[in-house]
SEDOLO-157428 format. One record per residue (C-alpha): x, y, z. Coordinates in steps of 0.2 Angstrom, whole numbers, padded with zeros to 4 digits, always signed. Example, Ala and Ser with C-alpha at 12.3 -4.5 7.8 and 13.67 -1.06 7.14 Angstrom:
+0062-0022+0039/+0068-0005+0036/
This chain:
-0042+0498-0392/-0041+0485-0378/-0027+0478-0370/-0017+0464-0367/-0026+0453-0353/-0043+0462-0357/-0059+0452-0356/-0061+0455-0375/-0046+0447-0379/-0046+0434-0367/-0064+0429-0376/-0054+0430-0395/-0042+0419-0384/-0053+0404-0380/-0061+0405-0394/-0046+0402-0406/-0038+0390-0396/-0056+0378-0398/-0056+0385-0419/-0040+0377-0417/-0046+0359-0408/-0060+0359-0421/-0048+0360-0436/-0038+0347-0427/-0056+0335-0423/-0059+0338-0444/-0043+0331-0450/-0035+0315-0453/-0035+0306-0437/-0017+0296-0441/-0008+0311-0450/+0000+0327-0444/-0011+0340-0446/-0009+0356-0458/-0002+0370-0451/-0013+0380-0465/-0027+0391-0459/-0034+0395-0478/-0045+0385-0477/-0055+0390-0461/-0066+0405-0462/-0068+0406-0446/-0047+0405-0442/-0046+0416-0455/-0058+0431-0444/-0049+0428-0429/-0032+0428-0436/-0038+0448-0441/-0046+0452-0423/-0028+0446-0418/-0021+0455-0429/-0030+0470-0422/-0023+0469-0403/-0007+0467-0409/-0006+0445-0405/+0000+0434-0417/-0002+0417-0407/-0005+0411-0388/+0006+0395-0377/-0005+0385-0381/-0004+0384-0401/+0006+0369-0397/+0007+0365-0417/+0018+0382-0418/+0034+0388-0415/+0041+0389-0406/+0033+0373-0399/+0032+0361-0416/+0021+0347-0407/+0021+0340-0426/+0036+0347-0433/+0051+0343-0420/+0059+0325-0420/+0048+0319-0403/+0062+0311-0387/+0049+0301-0378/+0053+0283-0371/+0041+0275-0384/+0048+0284-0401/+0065+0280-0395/+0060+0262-0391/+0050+0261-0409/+0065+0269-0416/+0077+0252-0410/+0063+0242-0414/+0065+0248-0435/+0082+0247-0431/+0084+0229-0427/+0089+0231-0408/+0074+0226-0401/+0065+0213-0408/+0047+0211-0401/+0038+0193-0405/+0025+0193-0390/+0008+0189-0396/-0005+0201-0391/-0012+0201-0375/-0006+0201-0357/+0013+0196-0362/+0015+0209-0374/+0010+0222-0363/+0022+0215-0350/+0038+0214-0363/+0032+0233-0368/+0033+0237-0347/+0051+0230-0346/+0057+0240-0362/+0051+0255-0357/+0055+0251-0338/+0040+0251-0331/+0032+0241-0318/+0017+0230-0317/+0012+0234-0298/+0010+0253-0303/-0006+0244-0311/-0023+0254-0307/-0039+0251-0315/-0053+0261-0324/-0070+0253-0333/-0078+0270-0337/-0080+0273-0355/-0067+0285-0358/-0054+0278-0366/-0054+0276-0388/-0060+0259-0387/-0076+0261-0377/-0083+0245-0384/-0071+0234-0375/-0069+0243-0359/-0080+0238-0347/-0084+0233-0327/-0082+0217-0332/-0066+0219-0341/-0056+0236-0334/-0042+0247-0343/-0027+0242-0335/-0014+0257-0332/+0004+0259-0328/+0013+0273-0326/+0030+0281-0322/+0038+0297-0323/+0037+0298-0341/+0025+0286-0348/+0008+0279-0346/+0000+0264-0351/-0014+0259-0355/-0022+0239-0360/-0037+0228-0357/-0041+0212-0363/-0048+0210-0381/-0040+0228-0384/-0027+0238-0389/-0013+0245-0380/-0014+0264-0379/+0003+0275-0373/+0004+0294-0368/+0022+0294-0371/+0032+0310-0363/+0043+0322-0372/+0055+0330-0361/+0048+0347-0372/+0035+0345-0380/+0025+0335-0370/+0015+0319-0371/+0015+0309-0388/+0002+0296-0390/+0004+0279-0397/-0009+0266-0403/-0006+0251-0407/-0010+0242-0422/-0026+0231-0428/-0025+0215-0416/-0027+0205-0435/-0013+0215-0441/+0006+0208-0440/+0016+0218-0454/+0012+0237-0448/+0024+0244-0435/+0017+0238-0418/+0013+0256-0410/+0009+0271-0421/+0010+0289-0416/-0009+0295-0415/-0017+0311-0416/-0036+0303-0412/-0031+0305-0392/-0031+0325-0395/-0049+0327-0396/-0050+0324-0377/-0033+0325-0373/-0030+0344-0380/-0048+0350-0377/-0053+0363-0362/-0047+0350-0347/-0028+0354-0351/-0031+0371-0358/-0029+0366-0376/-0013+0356-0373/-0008+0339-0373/-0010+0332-0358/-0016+0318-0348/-0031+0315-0341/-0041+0307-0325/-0058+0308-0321/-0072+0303-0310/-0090+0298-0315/-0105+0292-0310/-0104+0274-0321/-0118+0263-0324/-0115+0244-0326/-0109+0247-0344/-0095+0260-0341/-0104+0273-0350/-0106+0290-0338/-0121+0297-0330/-0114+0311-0323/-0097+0318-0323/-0090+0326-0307/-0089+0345-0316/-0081+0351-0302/-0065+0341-0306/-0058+0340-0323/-0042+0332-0323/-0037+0320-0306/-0027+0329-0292/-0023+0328-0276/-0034+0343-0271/-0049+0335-0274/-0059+0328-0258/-0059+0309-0259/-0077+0309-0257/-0077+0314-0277/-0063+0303-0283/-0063+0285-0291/-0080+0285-0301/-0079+0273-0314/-0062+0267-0305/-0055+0251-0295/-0049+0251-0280/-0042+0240-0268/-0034+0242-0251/-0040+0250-0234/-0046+0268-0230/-0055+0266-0212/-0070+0275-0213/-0066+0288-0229/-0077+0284-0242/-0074+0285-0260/-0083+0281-0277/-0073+0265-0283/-0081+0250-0286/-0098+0256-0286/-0110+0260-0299/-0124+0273-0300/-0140+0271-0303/-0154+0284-0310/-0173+0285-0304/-0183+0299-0305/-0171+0307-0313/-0158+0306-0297/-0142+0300-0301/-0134+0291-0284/-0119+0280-0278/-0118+0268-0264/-0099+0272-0257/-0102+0261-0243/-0104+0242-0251/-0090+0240-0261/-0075+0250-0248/-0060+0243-0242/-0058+0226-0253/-0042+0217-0251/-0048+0209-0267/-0055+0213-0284/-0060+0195-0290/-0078+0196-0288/-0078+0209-0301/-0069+0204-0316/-0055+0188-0319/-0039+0197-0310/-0027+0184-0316/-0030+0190-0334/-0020+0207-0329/-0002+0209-0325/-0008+0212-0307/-0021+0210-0299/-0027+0226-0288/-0031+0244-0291/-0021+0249-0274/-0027+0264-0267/-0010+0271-0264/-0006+0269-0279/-0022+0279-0285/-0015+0291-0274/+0000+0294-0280/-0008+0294-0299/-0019+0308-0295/-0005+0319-0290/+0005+0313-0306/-0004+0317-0318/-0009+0336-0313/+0010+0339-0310/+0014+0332-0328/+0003+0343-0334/+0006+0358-0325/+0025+0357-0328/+0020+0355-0347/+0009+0370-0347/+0020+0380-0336/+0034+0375-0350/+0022+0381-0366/+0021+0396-0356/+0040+0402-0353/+0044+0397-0373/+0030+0406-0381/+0034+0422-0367/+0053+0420-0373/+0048+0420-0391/+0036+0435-0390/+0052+0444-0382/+0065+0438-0395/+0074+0431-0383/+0087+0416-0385/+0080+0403-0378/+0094+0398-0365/+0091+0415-0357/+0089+0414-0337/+0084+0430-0333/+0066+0434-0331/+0071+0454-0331/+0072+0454-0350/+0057+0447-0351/+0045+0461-0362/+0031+0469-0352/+0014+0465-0352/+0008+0448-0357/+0024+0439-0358/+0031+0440-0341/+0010+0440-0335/+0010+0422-0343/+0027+0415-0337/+0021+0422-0319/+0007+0411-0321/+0014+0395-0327/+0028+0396-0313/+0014+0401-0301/+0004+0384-0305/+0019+0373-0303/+0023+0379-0287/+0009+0378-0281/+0004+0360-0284/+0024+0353-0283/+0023+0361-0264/+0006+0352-0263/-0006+0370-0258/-0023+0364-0256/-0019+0344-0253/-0035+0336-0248/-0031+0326-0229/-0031+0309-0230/-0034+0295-0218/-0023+0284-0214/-0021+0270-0231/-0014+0253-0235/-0001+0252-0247/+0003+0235-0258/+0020+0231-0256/+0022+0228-0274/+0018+0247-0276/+0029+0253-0263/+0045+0244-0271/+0041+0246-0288/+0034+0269-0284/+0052+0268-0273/+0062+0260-0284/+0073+0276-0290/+0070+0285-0274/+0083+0300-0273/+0090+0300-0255/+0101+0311-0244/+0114+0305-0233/+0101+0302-0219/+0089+0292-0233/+0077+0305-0235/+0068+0307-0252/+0055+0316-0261/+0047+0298-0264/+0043+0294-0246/+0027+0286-0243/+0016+0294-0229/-0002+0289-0233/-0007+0297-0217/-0016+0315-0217/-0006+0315-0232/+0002+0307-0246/+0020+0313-0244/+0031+0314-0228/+0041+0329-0237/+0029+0340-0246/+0038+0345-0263/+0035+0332-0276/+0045+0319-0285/+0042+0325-0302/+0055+0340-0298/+0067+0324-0304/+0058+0321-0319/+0064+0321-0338/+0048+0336-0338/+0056+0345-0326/+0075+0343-0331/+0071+0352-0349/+0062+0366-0343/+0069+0382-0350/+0083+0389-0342/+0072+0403-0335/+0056+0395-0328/+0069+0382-0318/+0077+0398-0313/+0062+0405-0305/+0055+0390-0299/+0070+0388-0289/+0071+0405-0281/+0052+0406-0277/+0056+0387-0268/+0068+0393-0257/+0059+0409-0254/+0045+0400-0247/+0056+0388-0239/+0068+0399-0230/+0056+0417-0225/+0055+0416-0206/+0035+0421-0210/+0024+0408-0217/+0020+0413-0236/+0002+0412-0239/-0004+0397-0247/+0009+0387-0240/+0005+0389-0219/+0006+0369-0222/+0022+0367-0222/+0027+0363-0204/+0047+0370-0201/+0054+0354-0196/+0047+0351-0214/+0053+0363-0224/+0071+0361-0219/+0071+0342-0222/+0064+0346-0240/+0078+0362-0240/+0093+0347-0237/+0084+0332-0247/+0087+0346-0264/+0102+0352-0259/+0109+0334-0260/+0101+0326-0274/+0099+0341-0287/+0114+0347-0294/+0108+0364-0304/+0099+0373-0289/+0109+0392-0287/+0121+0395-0278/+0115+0398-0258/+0105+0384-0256/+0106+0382-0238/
C-alpha cells in the first residue's frame, strides 16, 4: 500500500483536485455549485482510490469543510458593501462608466492612483478589452478592481478566511438587478493549476499581438511576483515611468514570422505618458506606473500564498480533530498533516521576507501612487514602516512585507500565525545567516525586528 506523500498518491492528488475544477467548468456559471459527487463517474473512482490510502479530501477542496467556499456567509469588503446597498445605507445612482467605477473606489476605500493597466485578452470580457482600450485595475490589501470602457466592472473581493469572492457586475442595459453579483465564472481560471486549485488571483505576462489576444505565454511564470526577472514581466501590460536601461515587455506588441514569436522592449521604455496608446482621460488615471506594477506583482503572490498557506493549516487541523483555536503545532497528527502545514508556513515566509527578489534598478514613482500605496503606512516611533518605498536594487527598504498587516494575515488560524511568528524571529535574530535568507543585511533585520515589535500587537512574548 503506498503512503501518504507517495508519488502514487500525489498523481490521485492532481487529478482529483482538476475532476473537481471540471465539475465546477460544467455547472451553472451564476449558482453555487453541488457539493454531490453522484453524478461523476470519474469522482466517484477517485473518491474509492481515496478511500484505499486512507484520504478522505485534500487543502484545496475549497467547497468542503472545513473551508465552505459556497457554504460560510462570505466577509469581504464588497458583500458587506452590497449588503448596505440592499439595506438602504448606500444608495448608488452613478451611471455606468468611469463615475461609477470611481464611487465603487471611494466605498470600498480604494484609490484611483493604484491604477495599472492590462490589454491582453485575459479577463471574462475579451471582446472589449483591447490595446486600444486597456482593463484598468485598482487594488488594496483586500480588494481588486477591475473596468474598461464599454465593459463591465469585475471585483476579486477578499475574505478574511476563505479567500477571494468575485463579483460581476450586471448587463450594462440592466437597472433593476443588484448592481454587482457574486460569480463563479472567474473559477475556471482563477481556481485552475496557477493557484493550485484555489481561489486566487492572477497576473501574467504574454506575448500580445495588436488585438490582446496571446501568442505566447511566459510558462515559466504563472502568477506575477517579485521573483520574476523584469525582462519577462509586463507582456500584454502598460507601463509608465522610468527604468534606466532595464527593459521590460510593456507597451510592446509581438509579432510572428516564420514561426518566431518576438518583442521590441526597446521602443516603447521609459514613457512618462500613455496618450499615444489609447484616450487616457477616459480612465480614473491616467498611467500604468511602474512602481506601482511593482508593488502589484508582489501583492498578489503574497494574497495567494497567505491564502494557500491558510487552506493548509485548516484542513491539517481538521484531519487531526483538533479545535480550530489550537496554537500548538505539536498536536499536529504525523504524516501528512504537519507535512502540509510545514509547507504552507514554509511559502509565506519565504516570499513575505522577499527570498529570491529579482534586483531592480533604480525606478520612478508617481507621486499619486506613493501617497495613495502609503496612505495607511504603520510606523515606529522613528517613522519606519513595512510600506517604505525603495525602488532601488529593490522594492522595499525593510524586506518583510506589508501584507503581514492585512485582513488575510490577521485571520490566519491561531497556529499558522504562531509559527509564522517564531520561524520570523528565528531568522531574524540567529547570529548565523539562515539559508535562503543571506539577503537580509543585519542593520536590516533589526529595523524590521523593531518596526513589528511596535506596530503588531499579537507577536509572542520575547520579541526583542
Amino acid at each position: 500500500m503506498d503512503q501518504v506523500g507517495s508519488p502514487v498518491l500525489e498523481q490521485i492528488r492532481g487529478r482529483t483536485s482538476v475532476a473537481i475544477s471540471l465539475k465546477y467548468h460544467h455547472s451553472s456559471r451564476d449558482s453555487p455549485p453541488t457539493t454531490s459527487m453522484q453524478k461523476s463517474p470519474l469522482i466517484i473512482l477517485l473518491s474509492l482510490c481515496l478511500s484505499l490510502v486512507g484520504v478522505a479530501q485534500f487543502y484545496n477542496d475549497y467547497e468542503l469543510e472545513p473551508h465552505g467556499y459556497f457554504s460560510k456567509e462570505a466577509k469581504d469588503p464588497t458583500t458587506l458593501l452590497m449588503k448596505r446597498v440592499q439595506r438602504g445605507e448606500v444608495l448608488i445612482k452613478e451611471e455606468n462608466g468611469k463615475q461609477l467605477v470611481e464611487r465603487l473606489l471611494t466605498e470600498l476605500n480604494m484609490d484611483k492612483d493604484t491604477q495599472v493597466l492590462v490589454f491582453s485578452k485575459t479577463s471574462l470580457q475579451r471582446r472589449e478589452v483591447s490595446y486600444s482600450n486597456p482593463r484598468a485595475l485598482y487594488f488594496n490589501e483586500s480588494v481588486y478592481l477591475g473596468w474598461m470602457p464599454t465593459g463591465r466592472i469585475e471585483i476579486a473581493s477578499f475574505d478574511p478566511e476563505l479567500g477571494p469572492i468575485f463579483y460581476f457586475q450586471r448587463k450594462l442595459e440592466d437597472t433593476t438587478s443588484p448592481l454587482l453579483m457574486r460569480t463563479r465564472s472567474c473559477l475556471g481560471c482563477h481556481a485552475g493549476d496557477a493557484t493550485n486549485f484555489l481561489p486566487g488571483s492572477l497576473g501574467r505576462s504574454v506575448y500580445p499581438d495588436r488585438s490582446g489576444r496571446s501568442l505566447r505565454s511566459i510558462d515559466d511564470y504563472r502568477r506575477s511576483g517579485h521573483h520574476i526577472p523584469l525582462h519577462d514581466r509586463y507582456g500584454g501590460w502598460f507601463v509608465s515611468g522610468h527604468h534606466g536601461t532595464m527593459r521590460h515587455m510593456g507597451n510592446a506588441i509581438a509579432t510572428r514570422e516564420n514561426g518566431k514569436i518576438t518583442i521590441d522592449r526597446e521602443q516603447f521604455a521609459n514613457l512618462e505618458k500613455l496618450d499615444r496608446f489609447f484616450a487616457t482621460e477616459s480612465y480614473p488615471a491616467p498611467g500604468s506606473d511602474i512602481a506601482a506594477l511593482l508593488v502589484f506583482d508582489h501583492q498578489v503572490t503574497m494574497h495567494h500564498r497567505l491564502v494557500e498557506a491558510a487552506y493548509r493549516a485548516r484542513q491539517s487541523i481538521f484531519d487531526s480533530k483538533l479545535d480550530p483555536k489550537e496554537s500548538d503545532v505539536s498536536k499536529l497528527a504525523e504524516g501528512r498533516s504537519t507535512e502540509e502545514f510545514m509547507e504552507g508556513r514554509d511559502k509565506v515566509i519565504d516570499y513575505l521576507l522577499f527570498r529570491e527578489e529579482t534586483a531592480i534598478p533604480k525606478v520612478s514613482c508617481d507621486p499619486g501612487f506613493r501617497r495613495a500605496f502609503t496612505a495607511n503606512r504603520m510606523t515606529d516611533r522613528r517613522k519606519r514602516s513595512l510600506k517604505d518605498l525603495r525602488l532601488d536594487g529593490r522594492i522595499f527598504e525593510n524586506r518583510c512585507s506589508y501584507m503581514i498587516y492585512s485582513p488575510t494575515f490577521e485571520h490566519l488560524p491561531p497556529m499558522l500565525k504562531g509559527a509564522i511568528y517564531r520561524r520570523i524571529h528565528e531568522i531574524l535574530t540567529v547570529k548565523k545567516p539562515v539559508e535562503g535568507f543571506e539577503h537580509l543585511e543585519k542593520d536590516e533585520k533589526r529595523r524590521i525586528l523593531e518596526i513589528l515589535h511596535e506596530t503588531k500587537t499579537d507577536l509572542p512574548a520575547g520579541w526583542l
